[in-house]
N, C-alpha and C positions, 0 to 999 in steps of 0.2 A: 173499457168504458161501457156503461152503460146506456142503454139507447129506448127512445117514446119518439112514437110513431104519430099517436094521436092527438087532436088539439083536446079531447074530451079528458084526458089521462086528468086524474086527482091532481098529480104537482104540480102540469102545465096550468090546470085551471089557479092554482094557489100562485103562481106565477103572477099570473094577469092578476091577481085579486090585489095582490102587492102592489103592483104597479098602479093601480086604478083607485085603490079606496084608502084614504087615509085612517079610517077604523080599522080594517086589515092590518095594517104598518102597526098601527098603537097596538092592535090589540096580542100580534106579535114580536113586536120590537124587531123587527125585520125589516129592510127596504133592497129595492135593486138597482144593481149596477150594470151600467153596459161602457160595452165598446172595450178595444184592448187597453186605450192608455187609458183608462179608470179602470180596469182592471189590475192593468202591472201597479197602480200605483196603491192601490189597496192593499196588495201583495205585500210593496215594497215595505209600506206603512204599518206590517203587523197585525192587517185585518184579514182572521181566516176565515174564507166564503164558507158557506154551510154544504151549497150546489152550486155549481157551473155547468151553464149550459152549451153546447157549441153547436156549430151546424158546418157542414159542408164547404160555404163560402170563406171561413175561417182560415187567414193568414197564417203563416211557417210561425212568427211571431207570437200568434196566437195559440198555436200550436204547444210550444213551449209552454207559455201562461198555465195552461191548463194541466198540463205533466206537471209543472209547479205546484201549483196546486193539489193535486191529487197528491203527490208525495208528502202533503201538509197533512192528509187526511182531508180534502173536499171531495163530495161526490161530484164526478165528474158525468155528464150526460150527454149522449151523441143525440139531438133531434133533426129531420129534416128539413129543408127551406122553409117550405108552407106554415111548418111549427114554429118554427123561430122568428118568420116574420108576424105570425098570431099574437107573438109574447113580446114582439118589439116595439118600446115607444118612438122609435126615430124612423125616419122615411127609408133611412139605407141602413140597415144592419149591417153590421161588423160582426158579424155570426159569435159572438157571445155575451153572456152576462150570465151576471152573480147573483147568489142572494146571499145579503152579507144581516150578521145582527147590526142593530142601531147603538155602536158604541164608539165613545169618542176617548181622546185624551184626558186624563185626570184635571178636574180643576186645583190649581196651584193656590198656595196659601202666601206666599210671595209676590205676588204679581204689582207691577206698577202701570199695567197698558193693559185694559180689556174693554169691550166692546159689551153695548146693551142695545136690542135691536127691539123697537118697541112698534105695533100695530102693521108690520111692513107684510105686505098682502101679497103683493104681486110677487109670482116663482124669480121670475128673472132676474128680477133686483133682488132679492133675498140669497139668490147662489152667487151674483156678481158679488154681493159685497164682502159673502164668507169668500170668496176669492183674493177678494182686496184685502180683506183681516187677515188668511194667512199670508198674504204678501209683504206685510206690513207686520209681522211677527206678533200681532194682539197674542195676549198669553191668555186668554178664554173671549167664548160669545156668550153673552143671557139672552135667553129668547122667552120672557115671559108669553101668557096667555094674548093671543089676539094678531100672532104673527100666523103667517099659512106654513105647510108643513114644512119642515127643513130638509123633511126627507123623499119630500115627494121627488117623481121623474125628472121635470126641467127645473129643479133646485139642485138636484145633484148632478146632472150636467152643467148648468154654469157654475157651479162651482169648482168645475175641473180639479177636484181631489183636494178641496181646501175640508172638507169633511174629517179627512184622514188624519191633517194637520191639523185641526183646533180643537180644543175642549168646550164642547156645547153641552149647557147647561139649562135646563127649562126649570126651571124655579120662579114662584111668585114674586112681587114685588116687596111684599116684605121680608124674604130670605134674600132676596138681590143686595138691598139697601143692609139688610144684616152684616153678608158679608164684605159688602163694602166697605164700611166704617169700624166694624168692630172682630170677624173673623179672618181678615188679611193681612199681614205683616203691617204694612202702613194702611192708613186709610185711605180711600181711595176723592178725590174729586169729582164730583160729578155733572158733567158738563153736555147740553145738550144743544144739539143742531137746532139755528131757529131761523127762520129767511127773515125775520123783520125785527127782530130781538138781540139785544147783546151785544157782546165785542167783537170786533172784526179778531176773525181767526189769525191774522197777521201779527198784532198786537196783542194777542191771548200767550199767556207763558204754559207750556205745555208739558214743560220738563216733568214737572210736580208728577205723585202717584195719580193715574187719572183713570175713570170708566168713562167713555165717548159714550155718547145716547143718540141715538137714530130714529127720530120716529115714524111713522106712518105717511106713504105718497100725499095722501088726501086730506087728512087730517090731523097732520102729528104725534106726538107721545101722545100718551094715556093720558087723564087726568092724575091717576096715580102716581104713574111717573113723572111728570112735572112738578108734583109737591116735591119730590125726591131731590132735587137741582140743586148743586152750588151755582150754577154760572149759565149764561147761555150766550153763545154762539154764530157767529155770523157769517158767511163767506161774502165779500165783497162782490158784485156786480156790477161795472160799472155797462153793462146796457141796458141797465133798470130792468131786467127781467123777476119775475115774479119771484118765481124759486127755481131750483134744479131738481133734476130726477136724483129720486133717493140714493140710487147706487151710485153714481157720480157728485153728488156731494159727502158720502161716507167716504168713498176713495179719496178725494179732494184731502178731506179735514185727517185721516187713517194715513196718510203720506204727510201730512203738513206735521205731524206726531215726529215721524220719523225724523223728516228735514232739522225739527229744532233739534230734537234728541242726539243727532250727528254732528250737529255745528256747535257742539259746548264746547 
């Protein structure tokens, strides 16, 4: 293996730069992964890392991962503690992480369950919910313009490897709605979350080909995407509370999918 000693070194710094700037990510279609089980599961998922880094503190398990890898053709790199905690976004390193390209699952041409994530800002609810879509087997995500990065640090940790499993796709609103209605086998329905709008999601038939629509903590869909709507949405309350956090009403309505879908 190869081994950087220094935090100055060219890669360590492109490291950090990955990790910290979202122009960096775009501008190389790159992002980073840590820790061993986002690791193995990249692995597992057919994502080959470019570099793997390791340090010291690194697990038997861990150990492994990375012979994995390297046998794949990754460049494998021995760094120090100092080093690797320079390059780690979490408070306790797992003494590795990857840089992997920014590539996901084919979008399907078949699909009757996908996910439209519109204006949703905040990291944590953004990877909770790609967590809940691949839990819920969504067969793609669209992440038009005005979402924050998919790929940033604490979206790919809560996501705990739903990255791996779904096909995201950042397309406008008018390639979204394209494929929706006239590039997909069926046309798709288009139904969106609304706290004070619409049909109670109990009463909503769900079976149909559908695209779920998520909008924004603050503010909701786009304006864009609300011309787009067949339908809107409700989850019931009964202790009159306002709304829900985004990622617990995507889960909510992403499982109530499932539930009717199993009970035909």
């Amino acid at each position: 293996m190869a081994e950087i000693t220094s935090t100055h070194n060219p890669r360590i710094q492109r490291v950090r730069a990955l990790l910290n700037q979202r122009s960096v990510r775009d501008e190389e279609k790159a992002y980073v992964v840590e820790g061993v089980r986002l690791c193995e599961e990249a692995i597992a998922c057919g994502f080959l890392p470019g570099e793997v880094y390791v340090s010291p503190a690194l697990s038997e398990r861990g150990r492994k991962l990375a012979e994995s890898a390297k046998k794949k053709g990754a460049a494998v790199i021995d760094v120090p503690a100092h080093v690797m905690e320079a390059l780690s976004a979490t408070e306790t390193s797992q003494g590795v992480l990857m840089v992997l390209p920014q590539e996901s699952k084919h979008l399907p041409h078949d699909a009757d369950f996908v996910l439209i994530l519109d204006q949703i800002r905040d990291p944590g609810n953004l990877g909770t919910i790609l967590r809940s879509a691949a839990s819920a087997s969504a067969q793609a995500v669209f992440l038009p313009s005005g979402n924050t990065d998919v790929f940033a640090p604490k979206v790919v940790r809560s996501g705990m490897g739903a990255h791996f499993r779904l096909s995201l796709n950042f397309n406008p609103w008018p390639e979204i709605i394209r494929y929706c209605k006239e590039e997909n086998k069926s046309s798709l329905h288009l139904m969106l979350a609304e706290s004070s709008e619409g049909v109670s999601c109990w009463e909503t038939d769900m079976h149909q080909p559908l695209a779920l629509v998520i909008g924004g903590e603050a503010d909701g869909a786009s304006p864009e995407g609300r011309l787009a709507i067949d339908t809107f949405v409700n989850i019931p309350m009964p202790g009159k509370f306002e709304s829900l956090n985004a990622a617990v009403a995507a889960s909510i309505l992403l499982f109530e999918v499932v539930r009717q879908r199993s009970s035909k």
